[in-house]
LUMDODO-616405 format. One record per residue (C-alpha): x, y, z. Coordinates in steps of 0.05 Angstrom, whole numbers, padded with zeros to 5 digits, m for minus. Example, Ala and Ser with C-alpha at 12.3 -4.5 7.8 and 13.67 -1.06 7.14 Angstrom:
BEGIN
<site <00246 m00090 00156>>;
<site <00273 m00021 00143>>;
***
This chain:
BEGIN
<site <00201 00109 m03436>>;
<site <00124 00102 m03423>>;
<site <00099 00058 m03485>>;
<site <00027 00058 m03458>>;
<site <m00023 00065 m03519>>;
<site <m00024 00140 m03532>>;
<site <m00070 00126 m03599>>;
<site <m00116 00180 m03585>>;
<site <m00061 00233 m03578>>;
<site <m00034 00270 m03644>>;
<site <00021 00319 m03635>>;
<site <00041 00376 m03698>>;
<site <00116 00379 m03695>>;
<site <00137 00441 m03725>>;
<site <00212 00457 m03742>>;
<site <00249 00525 m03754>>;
<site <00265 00510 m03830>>;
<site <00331 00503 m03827>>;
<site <00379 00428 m03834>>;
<site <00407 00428 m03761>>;
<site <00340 00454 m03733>>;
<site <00306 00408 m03769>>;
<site <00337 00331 m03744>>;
<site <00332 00344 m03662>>;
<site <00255 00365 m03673>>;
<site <00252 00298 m03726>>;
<site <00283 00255 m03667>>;
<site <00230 00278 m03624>>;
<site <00176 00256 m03675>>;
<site <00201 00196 m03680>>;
<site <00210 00185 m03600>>;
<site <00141 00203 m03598>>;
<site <00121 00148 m03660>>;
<site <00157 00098 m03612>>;
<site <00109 00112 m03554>>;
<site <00050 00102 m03596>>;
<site <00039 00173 m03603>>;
<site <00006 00210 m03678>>;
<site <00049 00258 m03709>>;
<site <00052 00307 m03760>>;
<site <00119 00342 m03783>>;
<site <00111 00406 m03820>>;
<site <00158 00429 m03862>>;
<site <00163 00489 m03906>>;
<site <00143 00473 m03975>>;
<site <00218 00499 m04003>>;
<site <00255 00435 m03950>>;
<site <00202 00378 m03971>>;
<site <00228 00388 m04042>>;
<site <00296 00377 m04014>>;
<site <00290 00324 m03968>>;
<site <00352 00265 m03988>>;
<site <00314 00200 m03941>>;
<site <00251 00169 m03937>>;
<site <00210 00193 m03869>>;
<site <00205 00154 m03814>>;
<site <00146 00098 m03819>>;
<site <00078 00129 m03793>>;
<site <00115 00200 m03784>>;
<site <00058 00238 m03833>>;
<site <00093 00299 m03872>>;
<site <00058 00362 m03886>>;
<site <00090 00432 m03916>>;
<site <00060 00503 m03915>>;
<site <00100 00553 m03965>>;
<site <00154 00605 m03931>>;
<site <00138 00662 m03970>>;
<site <00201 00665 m04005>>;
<site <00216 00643 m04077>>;
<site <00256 00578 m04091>>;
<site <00317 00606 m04111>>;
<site <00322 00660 m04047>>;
<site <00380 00651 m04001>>;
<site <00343 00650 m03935>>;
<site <00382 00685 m03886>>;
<site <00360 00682 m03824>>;
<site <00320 00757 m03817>>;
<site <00283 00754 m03888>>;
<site <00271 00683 m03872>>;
<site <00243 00702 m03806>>;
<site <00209 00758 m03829>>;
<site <00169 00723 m03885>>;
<site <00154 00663 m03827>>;
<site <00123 00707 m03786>>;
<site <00075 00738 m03844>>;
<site <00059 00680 m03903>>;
<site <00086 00629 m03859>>;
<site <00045 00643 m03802>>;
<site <m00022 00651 m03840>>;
<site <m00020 00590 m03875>>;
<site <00003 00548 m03810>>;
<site <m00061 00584 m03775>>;
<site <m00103 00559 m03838>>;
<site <m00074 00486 m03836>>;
<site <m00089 00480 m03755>>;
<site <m00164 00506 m03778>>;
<site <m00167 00458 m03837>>;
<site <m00184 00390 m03841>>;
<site <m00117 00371 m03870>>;
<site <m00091 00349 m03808>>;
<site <m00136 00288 m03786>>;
<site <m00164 00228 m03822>>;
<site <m00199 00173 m03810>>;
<site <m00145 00142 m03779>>;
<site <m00120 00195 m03746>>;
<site <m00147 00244 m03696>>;
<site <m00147 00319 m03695>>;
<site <m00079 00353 m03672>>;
<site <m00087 00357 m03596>>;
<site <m00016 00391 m03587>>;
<site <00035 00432 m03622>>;
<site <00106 00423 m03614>>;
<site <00140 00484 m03639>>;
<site <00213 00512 m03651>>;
<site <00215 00565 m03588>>;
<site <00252 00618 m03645>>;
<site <00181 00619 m03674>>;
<site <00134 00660 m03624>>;
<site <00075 00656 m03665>>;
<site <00075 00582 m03669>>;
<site <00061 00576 m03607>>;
<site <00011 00637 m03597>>;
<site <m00031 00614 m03654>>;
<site <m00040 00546 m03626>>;
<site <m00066 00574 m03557>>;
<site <m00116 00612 m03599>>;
<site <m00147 00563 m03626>>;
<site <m00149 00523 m03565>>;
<site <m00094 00468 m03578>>;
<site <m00040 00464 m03516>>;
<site <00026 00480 m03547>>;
<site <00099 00474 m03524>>;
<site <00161 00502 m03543>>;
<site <00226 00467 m03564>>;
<site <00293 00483 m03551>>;
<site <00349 00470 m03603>>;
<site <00403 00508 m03567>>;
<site <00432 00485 m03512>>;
<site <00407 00506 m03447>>;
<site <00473 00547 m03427>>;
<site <00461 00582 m03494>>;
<site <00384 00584 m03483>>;
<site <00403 00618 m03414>>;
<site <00453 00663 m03455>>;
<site <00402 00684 m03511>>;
<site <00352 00707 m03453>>;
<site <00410 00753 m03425>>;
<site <00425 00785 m03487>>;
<site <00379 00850 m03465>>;
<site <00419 00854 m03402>>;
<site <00482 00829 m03435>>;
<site <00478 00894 m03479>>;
<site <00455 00938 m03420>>;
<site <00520 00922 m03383>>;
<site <00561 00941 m03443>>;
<site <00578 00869 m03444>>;
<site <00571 00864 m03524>>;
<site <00604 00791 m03558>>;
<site <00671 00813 m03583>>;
<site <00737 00775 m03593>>;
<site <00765 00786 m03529>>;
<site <00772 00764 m03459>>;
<site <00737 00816 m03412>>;
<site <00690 00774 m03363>>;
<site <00620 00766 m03376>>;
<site <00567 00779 m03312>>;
<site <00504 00784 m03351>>;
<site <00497 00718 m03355>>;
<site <00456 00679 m03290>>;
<site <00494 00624 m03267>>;
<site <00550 00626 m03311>>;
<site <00597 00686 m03280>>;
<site <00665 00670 m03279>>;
<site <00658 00618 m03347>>;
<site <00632 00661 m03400>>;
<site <00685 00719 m03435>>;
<site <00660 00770 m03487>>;
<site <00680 00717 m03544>>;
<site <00638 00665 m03517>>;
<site <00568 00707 m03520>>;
<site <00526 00694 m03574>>;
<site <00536 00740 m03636>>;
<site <00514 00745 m03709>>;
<site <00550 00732 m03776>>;
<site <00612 00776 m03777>>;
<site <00676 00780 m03722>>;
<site <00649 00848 m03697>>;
<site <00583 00850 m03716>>;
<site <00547 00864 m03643>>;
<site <00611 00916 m03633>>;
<site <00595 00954 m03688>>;
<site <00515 00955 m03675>>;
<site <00514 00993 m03613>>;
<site <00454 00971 m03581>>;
<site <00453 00903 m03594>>;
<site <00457 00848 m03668>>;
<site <00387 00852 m03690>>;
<site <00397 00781 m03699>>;
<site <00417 00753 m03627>>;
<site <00356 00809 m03599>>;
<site <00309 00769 m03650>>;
<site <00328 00704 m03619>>;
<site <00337 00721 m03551>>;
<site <00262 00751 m03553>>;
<site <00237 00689 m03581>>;
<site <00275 00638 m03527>>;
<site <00252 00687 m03479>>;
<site <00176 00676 m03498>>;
<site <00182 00604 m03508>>;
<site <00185 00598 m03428>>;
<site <00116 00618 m03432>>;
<site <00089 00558 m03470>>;
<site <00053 00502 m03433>>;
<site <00136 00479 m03422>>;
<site <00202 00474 m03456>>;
<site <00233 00418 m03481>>;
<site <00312 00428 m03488>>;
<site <00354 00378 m03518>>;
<site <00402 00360 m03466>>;
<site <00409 00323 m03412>>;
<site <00424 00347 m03337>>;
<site <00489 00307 m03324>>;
<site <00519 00363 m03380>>;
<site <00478 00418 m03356>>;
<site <00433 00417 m03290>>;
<site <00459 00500 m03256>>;
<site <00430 00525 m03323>>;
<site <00370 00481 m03327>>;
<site <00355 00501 m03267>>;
<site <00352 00573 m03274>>;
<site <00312 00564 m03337>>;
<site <00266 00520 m03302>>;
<site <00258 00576 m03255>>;
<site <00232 00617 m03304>>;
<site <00184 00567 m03341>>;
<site <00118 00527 m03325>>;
<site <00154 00466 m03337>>;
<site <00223 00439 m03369>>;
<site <00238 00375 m03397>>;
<site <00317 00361 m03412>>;
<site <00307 00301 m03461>>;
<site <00367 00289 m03495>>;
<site <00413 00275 m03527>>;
<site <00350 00247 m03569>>;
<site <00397 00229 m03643>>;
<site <00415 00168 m03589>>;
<site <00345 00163 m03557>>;
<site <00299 00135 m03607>>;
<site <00297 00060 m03626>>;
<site <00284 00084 m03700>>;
<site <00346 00128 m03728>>;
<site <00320 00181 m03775>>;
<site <00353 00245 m03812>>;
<site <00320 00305 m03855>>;
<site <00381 00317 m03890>>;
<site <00378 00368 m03941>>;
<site <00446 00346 m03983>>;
<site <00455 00275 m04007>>;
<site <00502 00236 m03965>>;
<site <00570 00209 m03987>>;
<site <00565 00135 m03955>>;
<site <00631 00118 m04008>>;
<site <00676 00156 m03948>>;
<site <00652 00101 m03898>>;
<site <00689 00044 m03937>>;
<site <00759 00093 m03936>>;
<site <00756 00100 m03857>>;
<site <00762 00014 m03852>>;
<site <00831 00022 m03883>>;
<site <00856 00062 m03835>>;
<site <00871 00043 m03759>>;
<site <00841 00059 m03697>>;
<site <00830 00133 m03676>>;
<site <00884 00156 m03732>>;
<site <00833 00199 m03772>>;
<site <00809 00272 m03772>>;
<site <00738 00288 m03788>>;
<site <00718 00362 m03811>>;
<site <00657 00391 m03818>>;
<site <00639 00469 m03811>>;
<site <00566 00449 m03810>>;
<site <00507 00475 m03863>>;
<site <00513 00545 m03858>>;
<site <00578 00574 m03857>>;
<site <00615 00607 m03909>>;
<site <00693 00617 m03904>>;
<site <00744 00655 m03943>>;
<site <00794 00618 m03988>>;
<site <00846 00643 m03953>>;
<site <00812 00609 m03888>>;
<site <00805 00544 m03924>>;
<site <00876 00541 m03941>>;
<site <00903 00551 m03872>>;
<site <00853 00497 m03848>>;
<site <00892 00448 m03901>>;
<site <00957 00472 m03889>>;
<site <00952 00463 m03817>>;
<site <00907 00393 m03822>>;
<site <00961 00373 m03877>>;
<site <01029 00389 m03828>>;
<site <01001 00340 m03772>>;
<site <01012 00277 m03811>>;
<site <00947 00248 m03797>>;
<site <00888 00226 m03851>>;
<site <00832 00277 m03859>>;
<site <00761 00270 m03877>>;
<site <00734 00341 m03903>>;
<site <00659 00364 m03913>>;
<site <00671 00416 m03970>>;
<site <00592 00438 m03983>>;
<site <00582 00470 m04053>>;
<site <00589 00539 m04040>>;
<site <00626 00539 m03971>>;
<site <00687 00575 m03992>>;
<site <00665 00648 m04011>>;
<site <00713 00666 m04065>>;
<site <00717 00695 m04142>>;
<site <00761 00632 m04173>>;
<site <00738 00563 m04182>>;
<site <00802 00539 m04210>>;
<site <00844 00560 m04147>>;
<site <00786 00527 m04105>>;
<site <00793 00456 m04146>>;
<site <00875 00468 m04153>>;
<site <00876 00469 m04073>>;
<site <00831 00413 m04069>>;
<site <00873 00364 m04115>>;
<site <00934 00384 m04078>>;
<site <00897 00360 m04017>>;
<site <00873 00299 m04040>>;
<site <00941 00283 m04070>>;
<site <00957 00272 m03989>>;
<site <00923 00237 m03948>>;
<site <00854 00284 m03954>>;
<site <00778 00252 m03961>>;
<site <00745 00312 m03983>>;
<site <00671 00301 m03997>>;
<site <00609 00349 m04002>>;
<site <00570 00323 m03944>>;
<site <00579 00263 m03910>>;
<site <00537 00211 m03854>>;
<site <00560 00245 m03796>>;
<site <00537 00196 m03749>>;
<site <00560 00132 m03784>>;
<site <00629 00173 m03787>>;
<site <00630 00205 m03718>>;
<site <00612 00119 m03698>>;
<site <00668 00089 m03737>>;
<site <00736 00061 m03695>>;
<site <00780 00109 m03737>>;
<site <00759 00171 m03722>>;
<site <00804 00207 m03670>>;
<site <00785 00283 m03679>>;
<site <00726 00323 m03702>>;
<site <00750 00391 m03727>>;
<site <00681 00416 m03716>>;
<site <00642 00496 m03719>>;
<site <00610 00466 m03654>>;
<site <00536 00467 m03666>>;
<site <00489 00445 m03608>>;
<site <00477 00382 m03650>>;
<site <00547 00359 m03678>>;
<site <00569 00377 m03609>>;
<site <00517 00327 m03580>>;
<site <00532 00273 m03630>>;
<site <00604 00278 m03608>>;
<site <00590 00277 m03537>>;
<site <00556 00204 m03546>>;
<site <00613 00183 m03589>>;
<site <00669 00200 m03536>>;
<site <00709 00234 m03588>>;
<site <00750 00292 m03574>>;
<site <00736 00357 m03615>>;
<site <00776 00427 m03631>>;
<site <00713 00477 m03650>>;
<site <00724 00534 m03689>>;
<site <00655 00573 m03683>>;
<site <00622 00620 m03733>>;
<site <00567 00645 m03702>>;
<site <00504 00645 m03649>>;
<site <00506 00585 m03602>>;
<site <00569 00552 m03636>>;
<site <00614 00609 m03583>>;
<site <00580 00583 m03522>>;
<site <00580 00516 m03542>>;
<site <00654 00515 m03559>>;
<site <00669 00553 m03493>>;
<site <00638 00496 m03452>>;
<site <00682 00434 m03487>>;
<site <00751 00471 m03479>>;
<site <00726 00502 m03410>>;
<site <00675 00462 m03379>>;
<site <00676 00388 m03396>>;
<site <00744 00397 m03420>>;
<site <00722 00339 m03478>>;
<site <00758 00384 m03529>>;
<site <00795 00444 m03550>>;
<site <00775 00519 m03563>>;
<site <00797 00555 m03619>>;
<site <00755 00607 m03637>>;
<site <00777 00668 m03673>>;
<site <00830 00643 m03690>>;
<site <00849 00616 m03761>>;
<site <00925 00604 m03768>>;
<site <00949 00539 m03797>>;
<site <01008 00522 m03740>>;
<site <00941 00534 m03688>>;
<site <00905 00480 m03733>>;
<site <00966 00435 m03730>>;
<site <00985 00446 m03663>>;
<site <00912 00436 m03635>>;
<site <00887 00378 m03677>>;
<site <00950 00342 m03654>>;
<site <00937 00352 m03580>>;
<site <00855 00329 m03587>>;
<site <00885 00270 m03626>>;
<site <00943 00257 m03570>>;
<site <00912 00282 m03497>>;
<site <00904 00225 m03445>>;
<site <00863 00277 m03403>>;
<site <00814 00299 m03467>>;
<site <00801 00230 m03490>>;
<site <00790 00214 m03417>>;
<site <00733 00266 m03405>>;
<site <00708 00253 m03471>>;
<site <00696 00178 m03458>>;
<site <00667 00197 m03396>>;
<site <00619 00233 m03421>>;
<site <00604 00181 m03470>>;
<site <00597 00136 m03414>>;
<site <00555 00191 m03370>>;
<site <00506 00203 m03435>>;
<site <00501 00121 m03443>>;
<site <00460 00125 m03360>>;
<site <00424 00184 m03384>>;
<site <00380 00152 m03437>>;
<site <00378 00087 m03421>>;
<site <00322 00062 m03382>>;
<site <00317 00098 m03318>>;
<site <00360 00142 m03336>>;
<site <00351 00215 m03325>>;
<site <00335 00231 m03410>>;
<site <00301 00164 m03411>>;
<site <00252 00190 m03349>>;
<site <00242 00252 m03377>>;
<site <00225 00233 m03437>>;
<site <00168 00184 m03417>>;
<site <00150 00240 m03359>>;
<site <00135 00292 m03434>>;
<site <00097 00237 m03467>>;
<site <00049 00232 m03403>>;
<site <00052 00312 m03400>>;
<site <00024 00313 m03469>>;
<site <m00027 00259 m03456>>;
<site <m00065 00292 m03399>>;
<site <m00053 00357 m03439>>;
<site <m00088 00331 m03497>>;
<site <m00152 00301 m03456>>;
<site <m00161 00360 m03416>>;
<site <m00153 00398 m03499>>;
***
């Protein structure tokens, strides 16, 4: 990546406040620190509280408040709602403020925004500074959310089933019904008529983010070049950076939960690729009933099991049944822990299997790792995403709506068994090693951005 002194140059990073939105924008700060770059990372006021690690060295951290108050569950449309009103006044008054340079450090000469958050980037252009948009879908499901008009005009709503989807540029003949992006809820897009308020939210604000000075997704064209090349059709400018957890010399994580490093030492005791690793991700809430098919069918395949069980994850009335099931569990040969180093586990000789709910950036961190994957998806890009490792890239199985203990069984033991799955997926691995390397096509892209935002923030 170019490393040429960038000193003048001070770029605002600015997240959608949310924990898996949060690290691929904090990997970009800090692949921007490495090339000698200034940045700020702004936060919401409600996350810096939270925040479980120490920032990255130089990486300055600033918060503006989110409207909401502390104890507020911050779905995704009151969230967005009070973003777009206190949350974008006060990030107008901090880019108009002096807060953001020093005597060290220059004025802001560009914005890096999340692309969900229109007025991020509008603002910016306002007052003058260049801004771009970030992607932290991938770009099939970027492409996807920009169809979602047209998806619904065709009558082509996401529902469980398997009627083809043609909505979609570029992806006709992959993409069923099930694999469209969709809201909380099985049926919820079914049931609204005219489209999940939700998805149309999103899809508006991917759709506008191709109207920024360009797009930075976090992928890399070996895993998706027909769709980045429709989207780059419809953009001044596209960079595909990623996988960027594997691109920047300085590893760095805004977890919001405290990590449980004690599960690290258990995995040494067990032998090579003979361990399943679970985790549903940050957001999603399951029944009881759910969670006990999961460990029924993880328990009936024999094999060790490391379990993310977040406070609050399993939506249900009794405590006691909940810490009764879990016992049993761990009576076998269950880890269960409340959140755990994903990347030190996903890394470590004895995993085999990540039961995963197939978010763009679990799904990434398992791509470098080679390890096979069975997704179970909840909602928005976790269908797509899920659709292209069983379908696609074949690095893993699909088994979305689905939640049936002999399916658990039956498909963590073929991801844990397949010559042909564990093939692909080291592949992959192996393809994603090129990409970021130097002179690879990640690594080029990614020093091509840092020049981009150089002349951007002379000619600023």
């Amino acid at each position: 990546m170019d490393s040429a002194p960038t000193l003048s140059v001070h770029v605002l990073v600015f997240p959608w406040p949310r924990q898996g939105l949060i690290n691929p924008m904090l990997h970009l700060a800090t692949a921007l620190l490495d090339a000698g770059v200034h940045v700020t990372f702004l936060h919401t006021e409600h996350n810096l509280s939270r925040i479980a690690r120490a920032p990255p060295p130089r990486l300055r951290l600033l918060s503006i408040p989110d409207g909401l108050p502390d104890d507020h569950p911050r779905h995704y449309m009151e969230l967005m709602e009070s973003m777009c009103t206190t949350g974008s006044a006060a990030y107008r008054a901090l880019l108009l403020s002096s807060l953001l340079s020093a005597d060290d450090v220059p004025p802001v000469t560009c914005v890096v925004a999340d692309g969900t958050m229109p007025f991020a980037t509008d603002i910016a252009d306002e007052l003058g500074i260049p801004a771009l948009a970030f992607c932290t879908f991938s770009a099939c499901s970027s492409l996807a959310f920009m169809s979602m008009p047209k998806v619904f005009e065709l009558g082509e709503n996401p529902f469980p089933a398997d009627d083809p989807v043609c909505g979609v540029l570029g992806m006709e003949g992959i993409l069923r019904r099930r694999d469209l992006p969709r809201g909380p809820g099985l049926c919820s897009t079914e049931q609204a008529g005219g489209g999940d308020p939700m998805i149309l939210k999103i899809g508006k604000g991917v759709a506008h983010s191709c109207k920024a000075r360009a797009l930075i997704i976090n992928t890399s064209a070996s895993m998706e070049r027909p769709a980045l090349a429709h989207i780059a059709s419809r953009t001044r400018d596209v960079f595909a950076v990623g996988p960027l957890h594997a691109s920047s010399r300085s590893a760095a994580s805004a977890s919001l939960w405290r990590e449980d490093d004690g599960c690290m030492a258990l995995l040494y005791g067990h032998g090579d690729r003979s361990v399943v690793y679970v985790s549903l991700g940050s957001i999603a809430v399951i029944s009881y009933e759910q969670f006990t098919e999961f460990l029924s069918g993880l328990a009936a395949t024999g094999y060790a099991f490391l379990l993310v069980l977040r406070p609050g994850m399993v939506q249900m009335a009794s405590s006691a049944l909940l810490r009764e099931a879990v016992a049993v569990a761990q009576a076998g040969k269950a880890n269960i822990v409340e959140w755990a180093p994903q990347l030190d586990v996903l890394r470590h000789r004895a995993v085999g299997c990540f039961l995963t709910h197939a978010g763009w950036n679990s799904t990434l961190e398992c791509a470098v790792e080679g390890v096979p994957m069975v997704c179970w998806p909840f909602f928005l890009d976790q269908q797509m995403n899920s659709r292209l490792v069983g379908a696609v890239w074949r690095t893993g199985l699909d088994m979305k709506d689905v939640c049936d203990r002999a399916v658990v069984e039956k498909m963590v033991r073929e991801a844990m068994v397949s010559g042909e799955i564990k093939a692909a997926a080291q592949a992959m691995a192996e393809q994603l090693s090129l990409d970021i390397a130097d002179g690879g096509s990640s690594s080029s892209e990614l020093g091509r951005l840092v020049r981009f935002i150089r002349e951007l923030s002379i000619k600023s």
